[in-house]
RODO-2510 file (C-alpha; in nm, 4 decimals, decimal comma):
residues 276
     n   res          X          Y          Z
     1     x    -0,6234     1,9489     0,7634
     2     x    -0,8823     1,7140     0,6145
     3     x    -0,6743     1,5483     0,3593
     4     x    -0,4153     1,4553     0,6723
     5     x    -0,7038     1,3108     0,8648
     6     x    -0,8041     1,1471     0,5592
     7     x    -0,4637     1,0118     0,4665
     8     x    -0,4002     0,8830     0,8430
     9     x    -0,7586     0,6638     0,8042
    10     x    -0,6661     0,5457     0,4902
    11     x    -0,3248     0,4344     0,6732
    12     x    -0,5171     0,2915     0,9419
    13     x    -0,7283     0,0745     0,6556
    14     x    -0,4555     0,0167     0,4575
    15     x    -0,2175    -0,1835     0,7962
    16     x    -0,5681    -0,3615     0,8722
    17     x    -0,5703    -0,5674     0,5341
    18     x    -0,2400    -0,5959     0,5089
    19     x    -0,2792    -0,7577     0,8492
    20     x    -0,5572    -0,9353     0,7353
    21     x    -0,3362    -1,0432     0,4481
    22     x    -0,0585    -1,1727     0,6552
    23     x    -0,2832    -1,3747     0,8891
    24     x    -0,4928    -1,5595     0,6505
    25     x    -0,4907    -1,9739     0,6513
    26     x    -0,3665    -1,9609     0,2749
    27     x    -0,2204    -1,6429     0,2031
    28     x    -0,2221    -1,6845    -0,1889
    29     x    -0,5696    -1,7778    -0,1641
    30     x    -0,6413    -1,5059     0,0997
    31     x    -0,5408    -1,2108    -0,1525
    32     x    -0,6470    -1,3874    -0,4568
    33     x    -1,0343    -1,3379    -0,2364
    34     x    -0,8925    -0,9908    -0,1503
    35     x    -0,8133    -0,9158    -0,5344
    36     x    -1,1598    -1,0558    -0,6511
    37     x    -1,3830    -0,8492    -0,4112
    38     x    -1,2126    -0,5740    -0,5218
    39     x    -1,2578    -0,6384    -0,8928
    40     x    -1,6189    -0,6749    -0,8642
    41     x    -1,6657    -0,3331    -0,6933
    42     x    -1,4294    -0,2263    -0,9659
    43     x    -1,6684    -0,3642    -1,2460
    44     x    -1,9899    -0,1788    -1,0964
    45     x    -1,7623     0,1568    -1,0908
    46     x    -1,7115     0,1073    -1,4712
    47     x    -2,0669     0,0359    -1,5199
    48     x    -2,1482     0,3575    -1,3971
    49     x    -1,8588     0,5666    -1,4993
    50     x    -1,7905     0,4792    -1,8479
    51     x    -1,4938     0,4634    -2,0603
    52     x    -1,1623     0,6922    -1,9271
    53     x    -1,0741     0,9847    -2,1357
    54     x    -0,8994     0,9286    -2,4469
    55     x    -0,5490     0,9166    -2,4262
    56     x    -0,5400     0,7522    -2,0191
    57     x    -0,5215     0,4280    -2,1038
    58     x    -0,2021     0,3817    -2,0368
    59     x    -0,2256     0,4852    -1,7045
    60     x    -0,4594     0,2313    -1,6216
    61     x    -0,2914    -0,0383    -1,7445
    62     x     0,0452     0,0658    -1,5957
    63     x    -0,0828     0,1169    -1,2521
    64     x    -0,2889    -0,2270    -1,2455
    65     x     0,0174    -0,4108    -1,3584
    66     x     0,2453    -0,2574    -1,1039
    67     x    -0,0212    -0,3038    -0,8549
    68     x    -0,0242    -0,6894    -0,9454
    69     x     0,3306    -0,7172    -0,9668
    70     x     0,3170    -0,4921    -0,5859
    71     x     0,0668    -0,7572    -0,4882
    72     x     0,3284    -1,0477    -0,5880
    73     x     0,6217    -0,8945    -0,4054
    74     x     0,4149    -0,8154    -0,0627
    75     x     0,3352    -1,2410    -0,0714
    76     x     0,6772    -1,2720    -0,1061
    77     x     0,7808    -1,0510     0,1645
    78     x     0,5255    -1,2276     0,3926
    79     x     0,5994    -1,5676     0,3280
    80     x     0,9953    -1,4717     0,3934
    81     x     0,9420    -1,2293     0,6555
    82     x     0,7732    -1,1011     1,0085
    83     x     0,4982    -0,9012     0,9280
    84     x     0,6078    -0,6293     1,1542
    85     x     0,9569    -0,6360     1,0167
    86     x     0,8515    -0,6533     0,6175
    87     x     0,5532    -0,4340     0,6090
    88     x     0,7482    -0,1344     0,7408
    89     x     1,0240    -0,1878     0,4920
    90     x     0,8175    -0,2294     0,1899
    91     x     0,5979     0,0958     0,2850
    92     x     0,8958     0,3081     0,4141
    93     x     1,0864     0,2670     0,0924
    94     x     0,8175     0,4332    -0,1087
    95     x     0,7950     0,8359     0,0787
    96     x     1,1653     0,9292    -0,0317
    97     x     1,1694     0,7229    -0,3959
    98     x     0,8174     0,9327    -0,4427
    99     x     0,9781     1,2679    -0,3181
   100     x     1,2699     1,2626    -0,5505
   101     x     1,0193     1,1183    -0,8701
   102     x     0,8260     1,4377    -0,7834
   103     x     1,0852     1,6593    -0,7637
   104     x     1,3274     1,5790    -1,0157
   105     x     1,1019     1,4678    -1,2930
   106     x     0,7330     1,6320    -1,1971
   107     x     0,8734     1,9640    -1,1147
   108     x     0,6703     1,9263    -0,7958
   109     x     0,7817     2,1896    -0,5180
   110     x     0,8017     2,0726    -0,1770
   111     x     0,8740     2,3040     0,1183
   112     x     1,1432     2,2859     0,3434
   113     x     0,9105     2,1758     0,6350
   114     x     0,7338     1,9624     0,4419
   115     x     1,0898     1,7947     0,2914
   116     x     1,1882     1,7288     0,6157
   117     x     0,8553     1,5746     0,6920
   118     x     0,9325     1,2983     0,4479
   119     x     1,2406     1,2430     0,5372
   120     x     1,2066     1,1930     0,8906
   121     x     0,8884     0,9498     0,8194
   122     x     1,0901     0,7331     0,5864
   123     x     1,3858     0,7257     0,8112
   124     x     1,1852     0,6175     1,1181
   125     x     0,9906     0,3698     0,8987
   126     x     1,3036     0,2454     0,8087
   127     x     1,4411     0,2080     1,1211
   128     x     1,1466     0,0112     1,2735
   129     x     1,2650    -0,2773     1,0464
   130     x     1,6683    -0,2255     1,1249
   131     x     1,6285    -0,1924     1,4697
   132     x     1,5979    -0,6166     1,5160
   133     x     1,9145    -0,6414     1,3208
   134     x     1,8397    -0,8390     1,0965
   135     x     2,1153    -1,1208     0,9694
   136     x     2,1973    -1,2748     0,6163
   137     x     1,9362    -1,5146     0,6822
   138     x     1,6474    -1,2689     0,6058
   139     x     1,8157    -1,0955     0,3210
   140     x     1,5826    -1,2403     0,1006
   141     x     1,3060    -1,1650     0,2562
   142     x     1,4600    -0,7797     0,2925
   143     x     1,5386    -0,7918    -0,0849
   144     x     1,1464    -0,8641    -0,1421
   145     x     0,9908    -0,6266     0,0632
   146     x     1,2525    -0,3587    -0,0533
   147     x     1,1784    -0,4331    -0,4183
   148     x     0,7587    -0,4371    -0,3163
   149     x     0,8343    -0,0934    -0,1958
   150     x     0,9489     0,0180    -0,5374
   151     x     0,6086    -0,1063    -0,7255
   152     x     0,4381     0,1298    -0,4430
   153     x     0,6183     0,4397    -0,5199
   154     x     0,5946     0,3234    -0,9147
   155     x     0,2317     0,3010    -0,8968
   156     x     0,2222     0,6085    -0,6772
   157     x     0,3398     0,8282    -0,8859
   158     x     0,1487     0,7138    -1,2025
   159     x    -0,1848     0,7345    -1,0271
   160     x    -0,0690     1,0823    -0,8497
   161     x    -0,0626     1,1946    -1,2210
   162     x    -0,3790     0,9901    -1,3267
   163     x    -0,6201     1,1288    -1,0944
   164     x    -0,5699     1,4644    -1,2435
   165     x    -0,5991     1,3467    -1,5816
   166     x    -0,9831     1,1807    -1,5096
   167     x    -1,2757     1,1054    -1,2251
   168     x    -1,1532     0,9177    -0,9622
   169     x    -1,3729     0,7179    -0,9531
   170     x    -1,2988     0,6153    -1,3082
   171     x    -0,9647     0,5703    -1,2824
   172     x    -1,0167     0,3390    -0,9628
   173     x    -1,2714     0,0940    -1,1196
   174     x    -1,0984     0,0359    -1,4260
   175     x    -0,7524    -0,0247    -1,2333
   176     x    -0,9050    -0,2207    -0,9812
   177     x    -1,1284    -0,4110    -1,2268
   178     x    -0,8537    -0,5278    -1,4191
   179     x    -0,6081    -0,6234    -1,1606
   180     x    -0,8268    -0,7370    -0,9201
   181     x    -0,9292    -1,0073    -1,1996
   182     x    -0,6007    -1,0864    -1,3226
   183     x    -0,4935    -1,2262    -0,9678
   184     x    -0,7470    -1,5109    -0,8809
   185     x    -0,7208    -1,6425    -1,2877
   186     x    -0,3412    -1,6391    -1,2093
   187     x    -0,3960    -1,8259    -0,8897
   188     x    -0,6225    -2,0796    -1,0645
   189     x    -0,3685    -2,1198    -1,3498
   190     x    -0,1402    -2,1597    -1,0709
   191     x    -0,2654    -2,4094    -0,8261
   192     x    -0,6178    -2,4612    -0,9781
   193     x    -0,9826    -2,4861    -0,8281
   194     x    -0,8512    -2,6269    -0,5033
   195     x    -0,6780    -2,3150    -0,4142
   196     x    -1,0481    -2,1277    -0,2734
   197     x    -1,1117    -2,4776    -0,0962
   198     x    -1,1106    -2,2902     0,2089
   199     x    -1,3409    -2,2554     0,5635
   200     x    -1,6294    -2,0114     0,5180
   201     x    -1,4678    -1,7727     0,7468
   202     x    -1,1477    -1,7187     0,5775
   203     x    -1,3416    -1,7008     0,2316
   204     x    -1,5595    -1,4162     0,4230
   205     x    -1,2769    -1,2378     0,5605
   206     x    -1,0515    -1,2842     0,1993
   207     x    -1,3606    -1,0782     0,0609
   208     x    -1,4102    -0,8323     0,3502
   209     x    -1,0246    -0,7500     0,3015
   210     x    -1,0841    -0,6425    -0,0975
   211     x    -1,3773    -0,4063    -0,0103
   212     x    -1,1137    -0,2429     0,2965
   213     x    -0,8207    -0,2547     0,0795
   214     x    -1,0182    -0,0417    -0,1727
   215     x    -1,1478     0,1937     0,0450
   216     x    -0,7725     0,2840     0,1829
   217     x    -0,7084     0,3168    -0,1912
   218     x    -1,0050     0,5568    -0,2629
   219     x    -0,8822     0,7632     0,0172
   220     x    -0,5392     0,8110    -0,0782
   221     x    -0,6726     0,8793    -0,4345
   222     x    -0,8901     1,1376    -0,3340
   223     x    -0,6171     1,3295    -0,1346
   224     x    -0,3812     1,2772    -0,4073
   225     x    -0,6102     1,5498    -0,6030
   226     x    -0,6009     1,8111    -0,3312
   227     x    -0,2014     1,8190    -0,2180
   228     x     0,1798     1,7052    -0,3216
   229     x     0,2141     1,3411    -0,3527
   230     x     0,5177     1,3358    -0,1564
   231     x     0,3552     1,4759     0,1285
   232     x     0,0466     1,2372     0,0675
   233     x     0,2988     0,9243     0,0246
   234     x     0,4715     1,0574     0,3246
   235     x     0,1059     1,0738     0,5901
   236     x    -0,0136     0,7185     0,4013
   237     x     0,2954     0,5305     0,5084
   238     x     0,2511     0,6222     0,8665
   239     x     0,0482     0,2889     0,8190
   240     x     0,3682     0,0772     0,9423
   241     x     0,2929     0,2175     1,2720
   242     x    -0,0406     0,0390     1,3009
   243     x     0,0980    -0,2261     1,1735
   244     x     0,3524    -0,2374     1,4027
   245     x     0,1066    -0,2034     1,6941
   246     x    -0,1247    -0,4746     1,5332
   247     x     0,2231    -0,7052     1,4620
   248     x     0,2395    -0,6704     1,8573
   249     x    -0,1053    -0,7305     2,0034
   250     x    -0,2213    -0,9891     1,6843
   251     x     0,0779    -1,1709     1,5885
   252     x     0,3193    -1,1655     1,9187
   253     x     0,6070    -0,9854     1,7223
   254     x     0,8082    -0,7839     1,9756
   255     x     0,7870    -0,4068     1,9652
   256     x     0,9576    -0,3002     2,2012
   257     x     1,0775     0,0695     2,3024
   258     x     1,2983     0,1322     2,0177
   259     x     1,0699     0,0489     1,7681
   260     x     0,7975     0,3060     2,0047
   261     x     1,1030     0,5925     1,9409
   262     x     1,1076     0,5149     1,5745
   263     x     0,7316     0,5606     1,5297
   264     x     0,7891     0,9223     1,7362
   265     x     0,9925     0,9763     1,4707
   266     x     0,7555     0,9045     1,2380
   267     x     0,5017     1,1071     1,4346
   268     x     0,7463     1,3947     1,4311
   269     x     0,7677     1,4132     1,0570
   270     x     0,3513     1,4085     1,0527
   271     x     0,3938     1,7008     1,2958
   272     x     0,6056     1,8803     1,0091
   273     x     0,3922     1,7642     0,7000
   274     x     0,0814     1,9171     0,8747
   275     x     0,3053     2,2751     0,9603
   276     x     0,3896     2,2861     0,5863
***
């Protein structure tokens, strides 16, 4: 029961940066801020936890370039897109790509409760972003958040199998040290000093986001050690619904009652996740 409470805060974290994301002045600047506050705390974890065990490298540097290229595809899909509409795409694309990975190739065994968990949670995820019908027009933008929600379930299931492999804590300053670097010299490659010419506030919150963004990420990390990482994927992605609710009361995006019955769907496969 405490990894699901766990899991749901780290879901509640995880909609408020992306939120936070999506409403920043400059949002390349915003999560190149995000991405640098991030890869400081990152730096002081290495500094105290040392080098990974031998023969984890590659896990790091898989995960921090999938996160990066996860990071490129979610500006994409906010540029393009409604938050409300492109958040629970790219997030509800990940629970059923991570429950076949783990089944088919990690010989993970789900039960039948818990199967049906995930699949009623991706569905109803799914169907909060269907439900506006969305035309041609927005295919891009449905194309980018679809592909962003691959690089989640990618770097899912690498770290699912990392965190069992070394600390924690380890793993999660060394990933987050290295991509959380990578992005602002990208962005200053990119567009150059200018680009962090921005009002104090939106500097402060473009660092505030990196230390919550972590913290979602620690969380989901830390349950990923203690049950399946379908079922984890599954309980994190219930995230959409906040953002859904925060889409509504921040941004003026229209919820609406048939987006409320898709999140009861969602809530119904929590209800079955938590049975298993």
């Amino acid at each position: 029961m405490l990894v699901i409470f766990v899991v749901l805060g780290a879901a509640v974290l995880h909609a408020t940066w992306n939120a936070m994301a999506h409403g920043a002045p400059d949002r390349v600047a915003g999560l190149a801020l995000f991405e640098l506050s991030a890869g400081v705390i990152g730096l002081i974890a290495v500094l105290f936890m040392g080098l990974p065990p031998a023969g984890t490298w590659w896990y790091i540097i898989a995960s921090a370039i999938l996160h990066v290229a996860y990071l490129g595809g979610l500006l994409a899909s906010y540029q393009l897109g409604q938050f409300s509409q492109m958040y629970p795409l790219a997030r509800g694309t990940s629970p059923w790509v991570v429950a076949v990975v783990s089944i088919v190739i990690l010989n993970q065994q789900l039960a039948l409760i818990e199967l049906a968990g995930v699949l009623l949670i991706s569905g109803g995820l799914i169907g909060l972003v269907f439900i506006g019908r969305p035309g041609r027009r927005q295919a891009p933008a449905l194309l980018a958040a679809f592909g962003t929600g691959l690089m989640i379930a990618s770097y899912t299931v690498v770290d699912g199998v990392a965190v069992h492999k070394m600390p924690v804590a380890t793993y999660m300053g060394w990933v987050f040290m290295l991509q959380g670097f990578a992005v602002p010299i990208a962005v200053l490659c990119w567009r150059g000093p200018r680009s962090f010419n921005l009002p104090r506030p939106a500097i402060l919150s473009g660092l505030a986001g990196g230390v919550v963004s972590m913290a979602a990420y620690g969380l989901v990390l830390w349950a990923q050690t203690r049950g399946t990482l379908a079922a984890i994927a599954a309980l994190r992605e219930t995230s959409i619904i906040f953002g859904a609710i925060i889409g509504a009361l921040f941004f003026h995006e229209r919820f609406g009652p048939k987006r409320a019955a898709a999140a009861l769907v969602v809530v119904a496969g929590i209800v079955l996740i938590t049975l298993g």
